[in-house]
C-alpha positions as CSV (number, residue, x, y, z in Angstrom):
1,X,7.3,4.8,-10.9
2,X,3.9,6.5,-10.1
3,X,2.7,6.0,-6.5
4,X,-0.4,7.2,-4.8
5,X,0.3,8.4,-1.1
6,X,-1.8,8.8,1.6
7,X,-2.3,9.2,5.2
8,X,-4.6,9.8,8.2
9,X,-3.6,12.4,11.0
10,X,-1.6,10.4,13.1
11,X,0.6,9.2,10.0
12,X,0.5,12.8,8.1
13,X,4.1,14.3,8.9
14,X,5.5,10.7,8.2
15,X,3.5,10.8,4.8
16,X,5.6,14.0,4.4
17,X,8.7,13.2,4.7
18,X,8.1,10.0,2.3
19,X,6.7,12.0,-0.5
20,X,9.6,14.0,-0.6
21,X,12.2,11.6,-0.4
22,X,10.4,9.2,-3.2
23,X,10.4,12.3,-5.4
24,X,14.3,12.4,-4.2
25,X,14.5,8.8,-5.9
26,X,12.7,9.9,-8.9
27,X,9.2,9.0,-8.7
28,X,5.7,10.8,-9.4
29,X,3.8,11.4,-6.3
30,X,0.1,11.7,-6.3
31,X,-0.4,12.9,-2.9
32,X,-3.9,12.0,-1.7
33,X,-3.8,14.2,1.6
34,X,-4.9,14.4,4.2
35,X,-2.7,17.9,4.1
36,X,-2.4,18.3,8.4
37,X,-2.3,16.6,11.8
38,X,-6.0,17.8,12.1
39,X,-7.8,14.4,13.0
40,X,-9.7,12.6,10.1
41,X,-10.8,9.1,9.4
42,X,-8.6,7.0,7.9
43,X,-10.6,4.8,5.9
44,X,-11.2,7.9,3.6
45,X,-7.6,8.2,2.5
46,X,-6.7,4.6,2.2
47,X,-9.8,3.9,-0.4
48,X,-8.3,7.1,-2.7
49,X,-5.2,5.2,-2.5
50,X,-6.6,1.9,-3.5
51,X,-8.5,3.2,-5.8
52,X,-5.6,5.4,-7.8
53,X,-4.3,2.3,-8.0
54,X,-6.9,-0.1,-9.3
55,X,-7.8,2.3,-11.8
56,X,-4.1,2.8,-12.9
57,X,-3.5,6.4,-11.9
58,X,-0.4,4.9,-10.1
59,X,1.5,1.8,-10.2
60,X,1.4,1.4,-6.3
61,X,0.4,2.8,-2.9
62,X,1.6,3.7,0.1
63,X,-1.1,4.0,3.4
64,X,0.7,5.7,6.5
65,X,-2.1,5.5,9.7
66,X,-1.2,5.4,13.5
67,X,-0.9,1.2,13.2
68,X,-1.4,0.6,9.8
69,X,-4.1,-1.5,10.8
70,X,-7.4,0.2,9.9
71,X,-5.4,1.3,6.7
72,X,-4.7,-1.8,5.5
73,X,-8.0,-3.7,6.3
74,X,-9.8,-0.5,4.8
75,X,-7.7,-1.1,1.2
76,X,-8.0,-4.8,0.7
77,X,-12.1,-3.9,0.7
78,X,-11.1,-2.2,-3.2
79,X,-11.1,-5.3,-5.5
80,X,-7.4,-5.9,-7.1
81,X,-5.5,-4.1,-4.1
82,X,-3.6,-6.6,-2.3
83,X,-2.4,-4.0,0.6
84,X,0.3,-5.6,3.5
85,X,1.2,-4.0,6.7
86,X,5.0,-4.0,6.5
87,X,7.4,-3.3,9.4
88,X,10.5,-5.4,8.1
89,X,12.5,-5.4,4.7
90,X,11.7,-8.9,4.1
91,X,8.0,-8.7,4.6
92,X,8.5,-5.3,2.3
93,X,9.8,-6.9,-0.9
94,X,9.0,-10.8,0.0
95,X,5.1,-9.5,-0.3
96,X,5.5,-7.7,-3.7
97,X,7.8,-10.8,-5.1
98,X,5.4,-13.7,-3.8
99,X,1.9,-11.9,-3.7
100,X,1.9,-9.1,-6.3
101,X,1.2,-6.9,-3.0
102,X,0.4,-3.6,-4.8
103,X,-0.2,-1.4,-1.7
104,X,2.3,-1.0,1.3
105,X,1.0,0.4,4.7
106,X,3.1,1.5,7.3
107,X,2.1,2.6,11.0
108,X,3.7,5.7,12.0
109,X,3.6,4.9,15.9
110,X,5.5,1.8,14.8
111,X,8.2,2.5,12.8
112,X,10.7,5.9,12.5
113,X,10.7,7.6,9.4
114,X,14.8,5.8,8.2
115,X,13.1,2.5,8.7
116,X,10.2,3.5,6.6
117,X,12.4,4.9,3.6
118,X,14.4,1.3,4.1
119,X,10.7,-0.4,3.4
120,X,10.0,1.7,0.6
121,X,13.2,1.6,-1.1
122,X,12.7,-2.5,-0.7
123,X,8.8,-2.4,-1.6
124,X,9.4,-0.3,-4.9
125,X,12.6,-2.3,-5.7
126,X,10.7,-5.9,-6.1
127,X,8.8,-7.6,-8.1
128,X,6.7,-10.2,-8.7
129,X,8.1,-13.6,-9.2
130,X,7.8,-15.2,-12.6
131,X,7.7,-19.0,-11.0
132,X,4.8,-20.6,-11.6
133,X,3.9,-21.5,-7.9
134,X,3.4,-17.9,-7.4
135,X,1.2,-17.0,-10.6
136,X,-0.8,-19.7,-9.7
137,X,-1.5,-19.0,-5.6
138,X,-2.1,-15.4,-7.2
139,X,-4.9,-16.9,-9.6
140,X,-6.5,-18.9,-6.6
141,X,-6.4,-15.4,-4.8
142,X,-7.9,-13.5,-7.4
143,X,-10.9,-16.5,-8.0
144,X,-12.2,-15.8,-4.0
145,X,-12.6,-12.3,-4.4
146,X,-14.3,-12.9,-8.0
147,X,-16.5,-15.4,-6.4
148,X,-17.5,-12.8,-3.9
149,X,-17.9,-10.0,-6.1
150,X,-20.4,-12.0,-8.0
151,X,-22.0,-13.5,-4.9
152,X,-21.3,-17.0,-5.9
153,X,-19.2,-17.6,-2.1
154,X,-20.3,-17.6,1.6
């Protein structure tokens, strides 16, 4: 698989180590930076993420920031990412199987870099549910944000 990674200061050496071991596994890295602990803002790097993904340069994403918080609010701004904070395996695969969750975002001052490679392997491993309940919530999400891309909501 092809997966856009990216990470502010604070989540930079975890970002590291994650690249390397999804190359391990097998998969193409595009490697967004930033490229050292020098401090940055984060909402730069998790819009290249979102955006290598909405325009197909890579399958899915992966945002490392201090909490994952301004990461993941920052992504789900791109129309078609569906980005999750994830600290737990269930949340990490659940979200790709039941919400077509195309971005994963991880805070490095939450989680240690084994639990993070557990989320991963779980994230990358899933996949979206074929039952229609799911298609269908999926559709209801994707008609809000058309609605507010055209400025027919609010």
């Amino acid at each position: 698989m092809r997966l856009a990674i990216g990470a502010d200061h604070a989540g930079y050496v975890l970002k590291q180590e994650l690249a390397e071991f999804l190359r391990g596994l097998g998969h193409e890295v595009v490697d967004v930076g930033t490229n050292s602990t020098a401090r940055v803002d984060y909402p730069d790097y998790a819009e290249a993420v979102a955006l290598a993904v909405r325009d197909g340069k890579a399958e899915r994403g992966v945002l490392i920031c201090g909490s994952g918080v301004g990461s993941c609010v920052t992504a789900n701004k791109i129309p078609g990412i569906r980005a999750a904070i994830c600290h737990d395996t269930y949340s990490a695969h659940q979200g790709v199987e039941h919400d077509n969750m195309n971005v994963l975002v991880l805070g490095s001052r939450i989680v240690g870099s084994e639990l993070a490679k557990d989320l991963l392997r779980n994230f990358l491993q899933a996949r979206f549910s074929t039952e229609e309940r799911y298609a269908r919530r999926l559709e209801k999400v994707k008609a809000i944000e058309s609605r507010f891309l055209e400025g027919k909501a609010g």
